[in-house]
C-alpha positions in Angstrom: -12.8 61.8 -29.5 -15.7 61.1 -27.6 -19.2 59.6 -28.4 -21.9 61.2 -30.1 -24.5 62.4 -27.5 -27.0 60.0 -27.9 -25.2 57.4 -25.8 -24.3 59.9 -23.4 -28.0 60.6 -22.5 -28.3 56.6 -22.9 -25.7 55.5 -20.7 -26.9 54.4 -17.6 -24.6 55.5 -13.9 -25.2 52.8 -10.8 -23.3 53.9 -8.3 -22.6 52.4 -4.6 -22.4 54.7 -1.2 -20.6 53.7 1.6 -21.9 55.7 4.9 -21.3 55.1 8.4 -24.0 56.3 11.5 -20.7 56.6 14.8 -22.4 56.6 18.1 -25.9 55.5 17.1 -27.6 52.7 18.7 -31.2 51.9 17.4 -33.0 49.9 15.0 -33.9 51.6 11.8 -34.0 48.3 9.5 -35.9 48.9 6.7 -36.5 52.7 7.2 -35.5 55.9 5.1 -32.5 57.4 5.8 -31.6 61.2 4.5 -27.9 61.1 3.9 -26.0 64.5 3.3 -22.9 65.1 1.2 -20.5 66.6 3.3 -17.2 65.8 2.0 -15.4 63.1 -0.2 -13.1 61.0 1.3 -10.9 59.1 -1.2 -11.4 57.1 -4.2 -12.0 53.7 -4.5 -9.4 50.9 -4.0 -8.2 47.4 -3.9 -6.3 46.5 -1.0 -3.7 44.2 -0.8 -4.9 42.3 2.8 -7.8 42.2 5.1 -5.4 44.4 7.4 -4.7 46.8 5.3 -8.4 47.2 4.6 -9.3 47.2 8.2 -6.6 50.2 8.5 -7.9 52.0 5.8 -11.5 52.2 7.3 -10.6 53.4 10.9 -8.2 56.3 8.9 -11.5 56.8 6.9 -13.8 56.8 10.3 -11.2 59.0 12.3 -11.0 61.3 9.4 -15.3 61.4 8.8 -15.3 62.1 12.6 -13.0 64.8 12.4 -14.9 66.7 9.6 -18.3 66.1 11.5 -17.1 67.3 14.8 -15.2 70.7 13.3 -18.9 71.5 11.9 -20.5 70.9 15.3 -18.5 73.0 16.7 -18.9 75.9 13.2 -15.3 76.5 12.9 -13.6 76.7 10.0 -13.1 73.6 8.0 -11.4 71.7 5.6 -8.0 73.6 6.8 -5.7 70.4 8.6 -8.5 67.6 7.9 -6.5 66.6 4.7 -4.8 63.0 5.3 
């Protein structure tokens, strides 16, 4: 069962994004950044220890640079990027 749509329309989203900018080197503090969508990564998680939270973000860094680097170079993606 789910709720009538008036509380759907309602219902409010807030929503967090965690980006990273790899090789970049400049100060853009309090300017407007254009971020693209180009692929999801994983789903949100608790981790256990600081060190298993430190791993998870250089998989997640390797793994962004691997995606950004196969379109650079316009060959096919997506195929081998999965963890």
């Amino acid at each position: 069962m789910s709720p009538p749509p008036s509380y759907i329309i309602s219902a409010q989203l807030t929503f967090s994004i965690i980006f990273s900018l790899f090789d970049f080197n400049s100060d853009i503090y309090g300017q407007k950044l254009k971020v693209e969508f180009i692929e999801y990564l994983r789903d949100e998680r608790k981790y256990s220890s600081l060190d298993e939270l430190k791993a998870a973000i250089s998989e997640d860094a390797l793994r962004a640079r691997k995606i950004v680097e196969c379109l650079e170079k316009a060959e096919g993606c997506g195929e081998g990027l999965e963890k």
